[in-house]
N, C-alpha and C positions, 0 to 999 in steps of 0.2 A: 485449583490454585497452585500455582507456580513460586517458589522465593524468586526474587527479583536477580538473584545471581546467576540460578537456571536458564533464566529468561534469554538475561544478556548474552552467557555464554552462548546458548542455542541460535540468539541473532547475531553476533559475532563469526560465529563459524559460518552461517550462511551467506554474509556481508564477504568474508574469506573466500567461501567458493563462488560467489558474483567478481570479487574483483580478479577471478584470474579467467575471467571469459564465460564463465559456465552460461547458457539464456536463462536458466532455472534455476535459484539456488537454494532449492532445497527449502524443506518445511514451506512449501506449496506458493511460495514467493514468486513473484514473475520479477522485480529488484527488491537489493535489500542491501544497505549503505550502512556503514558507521558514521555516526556526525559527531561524536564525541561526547564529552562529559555524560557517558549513559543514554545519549539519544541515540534515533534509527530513522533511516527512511526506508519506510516500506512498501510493497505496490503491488496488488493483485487483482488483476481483471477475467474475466471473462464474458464469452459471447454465444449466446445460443440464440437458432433460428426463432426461439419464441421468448426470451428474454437474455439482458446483459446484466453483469453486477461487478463492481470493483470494493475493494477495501485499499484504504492509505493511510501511514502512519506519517509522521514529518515531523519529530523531535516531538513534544508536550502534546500534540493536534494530531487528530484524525479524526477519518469518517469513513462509513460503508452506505454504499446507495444502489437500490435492486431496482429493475423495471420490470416490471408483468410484459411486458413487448418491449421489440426492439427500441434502443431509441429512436430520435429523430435524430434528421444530420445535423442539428446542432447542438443536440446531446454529444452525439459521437463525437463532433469535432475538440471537445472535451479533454477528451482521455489522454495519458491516463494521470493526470497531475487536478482536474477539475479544479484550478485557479478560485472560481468564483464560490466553488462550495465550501473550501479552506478557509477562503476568506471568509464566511460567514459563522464557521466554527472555530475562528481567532476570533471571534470578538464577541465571541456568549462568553459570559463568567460564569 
């Protein structure tokens, strides 16, 4: 467990090294944004020949999704924001 000040500062620096170009910024991010009042957008994917897996954050909401195999092409076509999945984890209470 992290205090939440850790956190942010930890996400802040790596939001800092995303906005000046970096493709990676750091703490295994593929992006990572400030949205303010203590939120983050965050986004980390990968792809192996025998399975893919992303995690994403997006202010209050996120979610991680693994597949045991590749996806399909309309998994992939997805990536890396998964719209539909977001939407289903805004609207669980």
């Amino acid at each position: 467990m992290m205090k939440r000040v850790i956190l942010t500062t930890m996400l802040s620096d790596g939001a800092a090294l995303n906005a000046t170009g970096f493709g990676r910024t750091g703490y295994g991010f593929d992006a990572l944004v400030v949205q303010g009042g203590g939120n983050f957008y965050g986004q980390k994917g990968g792809s192996l020949a025998t399975s893919d897996d992303v995690l994403e954050f997006n202010r209050q909401w996120g979610f991680v999704m693994l597949w045991g195999s590749p996806p399909t092409a309309a998994e992939a076509n997805w990536y890396p924001d998964y719209p539909s999945v977001m939407h289903i984890a805004k609207s669980v209470s």
